[in-house]
N, C-alpha and C positions, 0 to 999 in steps of 0.2 A: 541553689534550688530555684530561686525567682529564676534566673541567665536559663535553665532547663526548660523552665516550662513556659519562656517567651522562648527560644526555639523551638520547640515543641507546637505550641503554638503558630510561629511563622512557617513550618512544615506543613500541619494541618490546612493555613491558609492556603498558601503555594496550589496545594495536593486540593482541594475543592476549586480551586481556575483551570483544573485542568479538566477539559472535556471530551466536544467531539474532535479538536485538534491532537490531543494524545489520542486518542481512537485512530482516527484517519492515519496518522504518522507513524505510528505501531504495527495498523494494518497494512504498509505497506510493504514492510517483510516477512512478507506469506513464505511460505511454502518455497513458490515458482522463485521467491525475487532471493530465497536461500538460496535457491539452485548456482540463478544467475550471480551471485555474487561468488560462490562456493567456487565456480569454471573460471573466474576472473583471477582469483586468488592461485589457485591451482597452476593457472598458464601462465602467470604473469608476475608470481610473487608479492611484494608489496609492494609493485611499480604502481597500482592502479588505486592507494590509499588516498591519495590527491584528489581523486574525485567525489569523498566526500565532503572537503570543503567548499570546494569549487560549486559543486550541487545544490548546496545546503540554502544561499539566499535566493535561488532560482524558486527551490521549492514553498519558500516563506511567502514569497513573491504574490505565487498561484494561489497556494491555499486560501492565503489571506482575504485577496480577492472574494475568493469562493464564499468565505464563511461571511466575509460583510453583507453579499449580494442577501444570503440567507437572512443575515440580521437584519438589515434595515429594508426588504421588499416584502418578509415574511412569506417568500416564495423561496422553492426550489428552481436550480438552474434549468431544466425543464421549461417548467414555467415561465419563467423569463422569455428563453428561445421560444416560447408556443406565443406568449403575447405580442413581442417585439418586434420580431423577425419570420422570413417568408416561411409559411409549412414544410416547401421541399427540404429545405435545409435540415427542422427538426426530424422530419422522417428522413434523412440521408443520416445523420448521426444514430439512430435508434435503432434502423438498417445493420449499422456494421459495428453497433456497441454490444448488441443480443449476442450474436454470437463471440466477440473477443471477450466479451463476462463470461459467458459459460464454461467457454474452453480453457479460461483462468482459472474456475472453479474446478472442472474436470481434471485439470494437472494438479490444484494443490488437495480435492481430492484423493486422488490416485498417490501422493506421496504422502498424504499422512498416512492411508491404509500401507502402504512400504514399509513406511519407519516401523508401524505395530507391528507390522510380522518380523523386522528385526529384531524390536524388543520380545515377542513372544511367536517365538515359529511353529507352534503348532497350530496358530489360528490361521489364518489363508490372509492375505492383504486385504481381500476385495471384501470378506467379510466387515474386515476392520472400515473399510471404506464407510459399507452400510452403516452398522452400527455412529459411526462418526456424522453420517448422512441425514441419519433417522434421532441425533440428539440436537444437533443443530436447529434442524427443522421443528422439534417438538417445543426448542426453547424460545425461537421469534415467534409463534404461533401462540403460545403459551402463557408468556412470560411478560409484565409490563414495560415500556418504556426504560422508568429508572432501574427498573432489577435489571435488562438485556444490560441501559448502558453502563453499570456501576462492577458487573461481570467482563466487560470486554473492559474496563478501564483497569482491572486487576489481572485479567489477562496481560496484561503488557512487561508485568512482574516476570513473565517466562520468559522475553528477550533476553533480561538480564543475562540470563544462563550462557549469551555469547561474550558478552563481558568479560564474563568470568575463564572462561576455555583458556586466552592466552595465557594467562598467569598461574597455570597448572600445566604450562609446556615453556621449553626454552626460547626465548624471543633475542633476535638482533634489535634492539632498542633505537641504536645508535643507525640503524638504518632505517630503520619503520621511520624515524623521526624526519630522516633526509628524505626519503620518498614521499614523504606525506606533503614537506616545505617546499621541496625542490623536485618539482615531475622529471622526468623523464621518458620519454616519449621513445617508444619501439616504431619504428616506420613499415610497418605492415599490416595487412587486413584484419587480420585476427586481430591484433592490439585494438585498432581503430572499434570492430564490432563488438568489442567486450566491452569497451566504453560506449558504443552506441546502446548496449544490452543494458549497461549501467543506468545509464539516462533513460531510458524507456521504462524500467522498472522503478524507479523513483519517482517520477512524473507520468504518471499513470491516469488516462481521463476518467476512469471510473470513480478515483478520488475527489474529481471535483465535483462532482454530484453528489457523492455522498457528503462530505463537507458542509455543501449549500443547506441538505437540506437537514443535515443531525443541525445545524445553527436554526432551523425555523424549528425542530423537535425541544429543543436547546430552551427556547425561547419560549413556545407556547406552557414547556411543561413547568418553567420556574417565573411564567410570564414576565418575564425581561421587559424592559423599558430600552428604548434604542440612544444612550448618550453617552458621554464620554466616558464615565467609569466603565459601564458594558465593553464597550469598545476596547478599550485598555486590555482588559480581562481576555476579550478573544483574542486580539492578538499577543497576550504573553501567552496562550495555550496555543495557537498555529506555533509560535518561537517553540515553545517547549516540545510541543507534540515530531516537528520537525527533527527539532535537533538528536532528540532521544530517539526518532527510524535514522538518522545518520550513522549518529555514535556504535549504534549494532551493527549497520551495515560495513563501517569499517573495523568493526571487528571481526565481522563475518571473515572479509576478505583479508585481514591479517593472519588470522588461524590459519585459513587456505593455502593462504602465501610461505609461511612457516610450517607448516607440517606437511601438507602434498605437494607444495612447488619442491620445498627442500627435500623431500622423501621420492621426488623424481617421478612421481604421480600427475600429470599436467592437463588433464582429458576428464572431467566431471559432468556428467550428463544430468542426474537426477541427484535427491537430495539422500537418498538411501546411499547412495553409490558415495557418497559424503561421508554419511554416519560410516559405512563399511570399511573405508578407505583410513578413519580414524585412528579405528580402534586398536590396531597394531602400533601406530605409531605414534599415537599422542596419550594410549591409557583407556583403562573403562570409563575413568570421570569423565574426561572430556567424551569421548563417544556416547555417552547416556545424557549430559548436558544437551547435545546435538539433538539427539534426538527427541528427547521431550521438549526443547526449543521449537520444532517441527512440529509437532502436533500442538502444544500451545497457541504458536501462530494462527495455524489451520483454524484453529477455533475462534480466534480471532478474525482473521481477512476473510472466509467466508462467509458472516451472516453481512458483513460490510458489501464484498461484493456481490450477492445478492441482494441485498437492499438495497445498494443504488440502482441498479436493474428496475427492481420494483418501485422506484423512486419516480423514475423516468417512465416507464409503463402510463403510471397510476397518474400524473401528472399530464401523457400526452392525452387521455380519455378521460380527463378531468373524474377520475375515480378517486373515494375516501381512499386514504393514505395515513401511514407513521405509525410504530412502533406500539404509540398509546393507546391502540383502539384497538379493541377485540374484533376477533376475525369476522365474525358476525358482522363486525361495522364496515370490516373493509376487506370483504373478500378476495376480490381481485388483485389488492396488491398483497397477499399472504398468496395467492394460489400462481402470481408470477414468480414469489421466491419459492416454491415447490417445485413448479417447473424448473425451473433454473437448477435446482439441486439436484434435480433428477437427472437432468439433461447431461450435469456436468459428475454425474454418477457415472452413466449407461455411455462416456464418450468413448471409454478406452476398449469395449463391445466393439465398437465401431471397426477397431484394428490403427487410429490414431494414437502412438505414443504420446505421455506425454509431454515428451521432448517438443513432437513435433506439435502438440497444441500452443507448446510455447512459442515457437517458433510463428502461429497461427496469428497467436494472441499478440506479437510484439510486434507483426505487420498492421493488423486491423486498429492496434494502437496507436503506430508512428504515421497512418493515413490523419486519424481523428484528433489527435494531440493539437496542429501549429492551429488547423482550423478555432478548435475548444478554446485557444489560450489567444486567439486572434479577439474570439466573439467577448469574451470573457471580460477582457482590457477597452475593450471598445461599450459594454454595459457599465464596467466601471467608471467609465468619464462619461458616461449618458447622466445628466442631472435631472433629467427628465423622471429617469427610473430609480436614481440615487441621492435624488437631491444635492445636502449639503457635505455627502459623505462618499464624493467622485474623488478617483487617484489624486495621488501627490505626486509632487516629480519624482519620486523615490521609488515609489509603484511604478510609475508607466516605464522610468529606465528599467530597473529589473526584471518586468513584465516582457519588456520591450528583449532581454538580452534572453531571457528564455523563450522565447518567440523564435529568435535568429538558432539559438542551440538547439530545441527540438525539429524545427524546419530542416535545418541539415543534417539531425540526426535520421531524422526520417526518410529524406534522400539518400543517405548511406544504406538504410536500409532495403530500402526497395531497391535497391542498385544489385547487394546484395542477395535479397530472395530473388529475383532476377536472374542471375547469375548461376543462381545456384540450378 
């Protein structure tokens, strides 16, 4: 009984250090990053499971950065870049983040209202959209600080649901195992931009903004002290938060790999086309797991990325900001996340799939990423801004090798839409 309720207890613990590191790490298999992993799986079977180990301490890397900068300057990245560094700079990233958030939002809008009308077709998607559009919105506006972040930290609970899909379908084990240990590598474009697509969706700059600044939300709201225990605590929540948007995404892409690679499905564009593609061949479980995975998410990655929007906004116009303040206190950055949801409502109006938002989004992101993770690494060893709490050589290598991987992922890329 004691042994029960000291685990029980060291759960409890565990599960209270986890914060906006599971947030951010959670949020980063929206919607759009299901798609992208769904087409990866789809084309390429479990040749492309190796990436997420490969990924995993790049991401640790960045976050971590991010969330220190938050803890120990009690600024937002924003901030940092508005005090530090030349204005062009901060308005060249704001320039071309507005719109790669939006039309992030407009894609994993436009798929959660999909998925609804899979689940119930007599409603219209775009309906579903609204609806989805108009609870979101009422719940940052609304809603305090700890209620928004104790809601999206249970939201994370719906990933699971990928977890679970392979082992209610047949798996080659013995080969998931070797392709995960031992890459193999297809020598052609498509292999290469699936893994460019992989790394772009995973390291994503809107997460580092948000990161910075849920660690200063973090901080004011349970007024943190900046020293070793704090410190510990974030960074086992970046470890944990990371690991747990890994561990889904390579399930994502295993499901893929075994059910429409093997089922001779290789072409996945949206996440609908996912869920549909399933449902013959892997079961209603798995096809309704899918799908309410999709709209979970949606509920999750988008009050994230419009809050970092509104993050950065509210930050470059030195306007009240964060989650804790009633709209009354801080209108402008509630009426940037409005906009934002609207925008990325009213995109597919436009006549932009979207596919092709993704496609919008994963350039305006591979432009803004090597600069973000350059400026980033270079704050972190500023002692000036960081004191006694600048990289270790562990940081700057890993910083350093995710600098080199995003830099040439982003050259692939534009190589790429170029091309195309």
């Amino acid at each position: 009984m004691e042994t029960n309720e000291k685990k029980a207890g060291s759960i409890k613990k565990f599960w209270s250090t986890l914060g906006p590191g599971l947030i951010t790490g959670a949020s980063d298999d929206d919607p759009s990053g299901i798609a992208t992993y769904t087409q990866a799986g789809a084309a390429f079977g479990s040749q492309l499971l190796w990436s997420a180990l490969v990924s995993y301490p790049l991401m640790v890397s960045i976050q971590e950065m991010c969330a220190r900068i938050g803890l120990v300057t009690n600024h937002g990245l924003t901030g940092i870049i508005k005090h530090y560094y030349p204005k062009f700079l901060l308005y060249a990233i704001l320039f071309i983040s507005f719109p790669s958030i939006t039309l992030n939002i407009g894609a994993d809008i436009a798929g959660m209202g999909a998925v609804g009308n899979l689940l119930f077709p007599a409603v219209p998607a775009f309906s579903f959209s609204i609806i989805f559009t108009l609870l979101i919105l009422y719940s940052v506006i609304f809603w305090s600080y700890h209620k928004i972040s104790l809601i999206l930290k249970w939201l994370c609970i719906t990933l699971v649901s990928y977890i679970l899909i392979p082992f209610l379908i047949d798996v080659n084990w013995s080969r998931v195992l070797q392709d995960t240990f031992f890459p193999t590598f297809t020598p052609d474009k498509a292999y290469f931009m699936a893994l460019v697509g992989i790394l772009g969706t995973t390291i994503s700059p809107y997460l580092f903004f948000w990161q910075a600044s849920m660690e200063v939300e973090e901080r004011n709201e349970k007024r943190l002290i900046v020293d070793k225990k704090n410190m510990d605590n974030m960074e086992a929540d970046v470890r944990g938060g990371m690991l747990f948007t890994n561990v889904v995404f390579y399930f994502i892409i295993l499901t893929a790999g075994t059910v429409l690679f093997n089922g001779g499905i290789h072409n996945i564009n949206t996440v609908e086309e996912a869920a549909r593609a399933l449902r013959p061949l892997a079961g209603d479980y798995a096809y309704l797991l899918f799908a309410l995975g999709v709209i979970g998410t949606g509920f999750l990655a988008i009050p994230v990325l419009a809050g970092s929007l509104s993050y950065m906004i509210a930050e470059t116009f030195d306007w009240n900001e964060g989650f804790d303040k009633k709209y009354s206190e801080a209108p402008g950055f509630y009426l940037t996340m409005g906009l934002s949801l609207l925008i990325g409502l009213l995109i597919h109006l436009t006549g932009i799939s979207p596919v092709q938002a993704l496609i919008y989004t994963a350039v305006l992101y591979g432009v803004t990423a090597p600069v973000l993770i350059a400026l980033i690494m270079h704050i972190c060893n500023n002692k000036k801004i960081m004191g006694s709490y600048t990289n270790n050589g562990w940081s700057n290598f890993f910083g350093g090798m995710t600098f080199v991987v995003m830099t040439l992922s982003s050259l692939m890329l534009l190589w790429y839409a170029l091309e195309k």
